[in-house]
C-alpha positions as CSV (number, residue, x, y, z in Angstrom):
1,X,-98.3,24.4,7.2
2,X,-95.7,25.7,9.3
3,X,-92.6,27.8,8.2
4,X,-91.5,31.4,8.3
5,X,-89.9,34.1,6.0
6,X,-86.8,35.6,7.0
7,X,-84.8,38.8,5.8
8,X,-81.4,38.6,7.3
9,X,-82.3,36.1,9.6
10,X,-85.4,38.0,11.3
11,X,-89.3,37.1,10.6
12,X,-90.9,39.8,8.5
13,X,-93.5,39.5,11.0
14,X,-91.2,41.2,13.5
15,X,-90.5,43.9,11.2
16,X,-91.8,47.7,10.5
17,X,-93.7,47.1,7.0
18,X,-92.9,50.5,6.2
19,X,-89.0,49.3,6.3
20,X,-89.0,46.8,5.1
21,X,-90.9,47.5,1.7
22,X,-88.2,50.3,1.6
23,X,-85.8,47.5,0.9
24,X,-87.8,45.5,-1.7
25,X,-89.3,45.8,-5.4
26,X,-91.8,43.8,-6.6
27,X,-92.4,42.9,-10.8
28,X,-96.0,41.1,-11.4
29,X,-96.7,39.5,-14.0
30,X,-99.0,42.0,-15.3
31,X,-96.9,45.5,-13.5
32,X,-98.9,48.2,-13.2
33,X,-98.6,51.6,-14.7
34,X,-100.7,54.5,-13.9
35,X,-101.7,57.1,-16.5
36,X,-99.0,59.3,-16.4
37,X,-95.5,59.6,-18.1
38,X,-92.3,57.1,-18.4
39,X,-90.5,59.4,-15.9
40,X,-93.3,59.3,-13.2
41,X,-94.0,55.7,-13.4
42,X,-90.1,54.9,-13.1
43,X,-90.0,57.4,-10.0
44,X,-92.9,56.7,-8.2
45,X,-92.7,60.2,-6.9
46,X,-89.1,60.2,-5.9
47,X,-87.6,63.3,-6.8
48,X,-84.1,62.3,-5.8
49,X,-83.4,59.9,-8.8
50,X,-81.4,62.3,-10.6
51,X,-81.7,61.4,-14.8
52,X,-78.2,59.4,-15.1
53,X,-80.0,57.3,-12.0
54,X,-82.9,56.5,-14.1
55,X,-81.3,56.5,-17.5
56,X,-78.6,54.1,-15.7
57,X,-81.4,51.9,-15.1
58,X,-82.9,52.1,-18.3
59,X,-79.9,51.2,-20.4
60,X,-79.0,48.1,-17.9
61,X,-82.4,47.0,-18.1
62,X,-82.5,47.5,-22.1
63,X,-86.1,49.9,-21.7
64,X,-84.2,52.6,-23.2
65,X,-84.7,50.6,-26.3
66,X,-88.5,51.5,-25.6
67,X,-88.0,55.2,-24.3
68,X,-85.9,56.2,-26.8
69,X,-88.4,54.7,-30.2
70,X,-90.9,56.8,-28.7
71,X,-91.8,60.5,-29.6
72,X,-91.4,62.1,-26.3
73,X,-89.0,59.8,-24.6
74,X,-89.2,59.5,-20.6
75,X,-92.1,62.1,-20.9
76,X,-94.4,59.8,-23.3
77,X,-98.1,59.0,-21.4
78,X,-98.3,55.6,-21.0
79,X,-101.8,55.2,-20.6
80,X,-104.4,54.2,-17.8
81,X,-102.3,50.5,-16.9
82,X,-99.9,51.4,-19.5
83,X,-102.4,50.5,-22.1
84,X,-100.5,52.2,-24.9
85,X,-97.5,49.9,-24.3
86,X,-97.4,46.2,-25.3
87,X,-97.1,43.8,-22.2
88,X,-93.0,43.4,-22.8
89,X,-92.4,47.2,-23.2
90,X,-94.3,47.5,-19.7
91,X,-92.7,44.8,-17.9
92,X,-89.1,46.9,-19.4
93,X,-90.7,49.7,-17.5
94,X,-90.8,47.9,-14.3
95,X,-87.5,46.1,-14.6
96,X,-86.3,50.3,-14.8
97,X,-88.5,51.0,-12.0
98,X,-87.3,47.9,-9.9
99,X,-83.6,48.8,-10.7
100,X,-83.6,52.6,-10.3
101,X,-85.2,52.1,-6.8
102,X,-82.3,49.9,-6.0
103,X,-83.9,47.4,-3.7
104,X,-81.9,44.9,-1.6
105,X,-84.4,42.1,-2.3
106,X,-86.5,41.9,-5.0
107,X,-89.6,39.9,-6.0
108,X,-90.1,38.5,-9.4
109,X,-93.6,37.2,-9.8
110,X,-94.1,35.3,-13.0
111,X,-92.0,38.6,-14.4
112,X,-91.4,37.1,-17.9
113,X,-94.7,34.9,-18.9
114,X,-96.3,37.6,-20.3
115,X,-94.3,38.8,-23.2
116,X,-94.1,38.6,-26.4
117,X,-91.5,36.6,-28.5
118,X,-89.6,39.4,-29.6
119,X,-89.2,41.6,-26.3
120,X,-87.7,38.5,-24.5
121,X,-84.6,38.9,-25.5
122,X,-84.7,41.8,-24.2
123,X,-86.3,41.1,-21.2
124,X,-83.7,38.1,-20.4
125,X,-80.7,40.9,-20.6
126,X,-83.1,43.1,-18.5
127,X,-83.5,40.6,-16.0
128,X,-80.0,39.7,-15.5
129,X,-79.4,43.1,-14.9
130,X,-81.9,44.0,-11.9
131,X,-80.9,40.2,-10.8
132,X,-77.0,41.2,-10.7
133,X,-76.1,41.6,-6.9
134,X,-79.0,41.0,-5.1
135,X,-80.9,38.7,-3.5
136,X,-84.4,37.4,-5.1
137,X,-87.6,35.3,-5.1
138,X,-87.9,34.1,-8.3
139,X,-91.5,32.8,-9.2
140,X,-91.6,31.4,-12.8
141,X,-93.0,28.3,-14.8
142,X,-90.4,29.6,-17.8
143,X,-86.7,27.7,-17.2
144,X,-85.3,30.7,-18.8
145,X,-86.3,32.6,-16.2
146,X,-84.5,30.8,-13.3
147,X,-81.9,28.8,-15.1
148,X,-79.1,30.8,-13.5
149,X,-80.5,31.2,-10.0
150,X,-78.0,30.1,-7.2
151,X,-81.1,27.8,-5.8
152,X,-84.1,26.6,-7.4
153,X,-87.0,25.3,-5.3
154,X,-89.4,23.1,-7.4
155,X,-93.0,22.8,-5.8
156,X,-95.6,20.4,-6.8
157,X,-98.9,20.9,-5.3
158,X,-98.1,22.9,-2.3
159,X,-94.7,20.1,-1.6
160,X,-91.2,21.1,-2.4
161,X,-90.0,18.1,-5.0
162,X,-86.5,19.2,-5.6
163,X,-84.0,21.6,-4.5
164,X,-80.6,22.7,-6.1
165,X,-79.3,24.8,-8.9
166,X,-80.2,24.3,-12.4
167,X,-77.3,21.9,-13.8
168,X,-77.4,19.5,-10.5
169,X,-81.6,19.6,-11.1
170,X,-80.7,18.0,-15.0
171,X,-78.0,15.8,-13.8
172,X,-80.8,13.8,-11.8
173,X,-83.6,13.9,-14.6
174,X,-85.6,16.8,-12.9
């Protein structure tokens, strides 16, 4: 019941919203896309993220493999929600997005449980790449998805269970 969130050791409560979403990136389960191109969703607006930034993030990511099948490239229309993408290809999208932003923290909220068997492979590699040097909250039911994680915090009905990374977690039968 009681309990705080820190971000280098100060309650977000303390903290300007405004700065400290400009040192985050959040990827939902379902991300959103608004109707617009590849390019604008990946900005959000920002119109210094030159190209190599956002093809950069693309390549790490492995959503080039997406841009690049398709017609026009970064300036395809995805669709009202992205609706002309399938639910991997979008969720490549926002791993680019994440990435090209280059947030200091980054939120993962069941990121991977919606895709389908043959994007995630891909999405793994994408995921390790956005993961690589920063810090994260991780929520997942898929062991795939935090198997490398530094600290994994299993919760069972609201009451942290166990705590530790992955291989120490096995070695007691969790």
């Amino acid at each position: 019941k009681g309990g705080k969130v820190t971000v280098n050791g100060v309650d977000v409560r303390e903290l300007d919203p405004l700065e400290l979403r400009s040192h985050l990136a959040v990827v939902l389960q379902d991300p959103y896309l608004f109707d617009g191109s590849i390019r604008d969703n990946v900005t959000l607006g920002r119109r210094d993220l030159s190209q190599e930034v956002l093809d950069r993030a693309a390549e790490r990511t492995r959503a080039s493999e997406i841009i690049k099948r398709l017609e026009k490239g970064w300036d395809t229309t995805v669709g009202e929600r992205g609706a002309r993408l399938s639910s991997g290809e979008r969720q490549l999208i926002a791993f680019a997005r994440a990435l090209a932003h280059d947030p200091e923290l980054l939120i993962l909220d069941e990121a991977t449980s919606a895709v389908d068997p043959e994007t995630e492979a891909l999405i793994q590699t994408g995921l390790a790449a956005l993961l690589e040097g920063r810090s994260a909250l991780v929520i997942a039911h898929r062991l795939s998805t935090v198997r490398r994680a530094d600290r994994i915090v299993v919760l069972a009905k609201g009451r942290v269970i166990e705590e530790g990374p992955h291989d120490a977690l096995l070695a007691q039968g969790g």
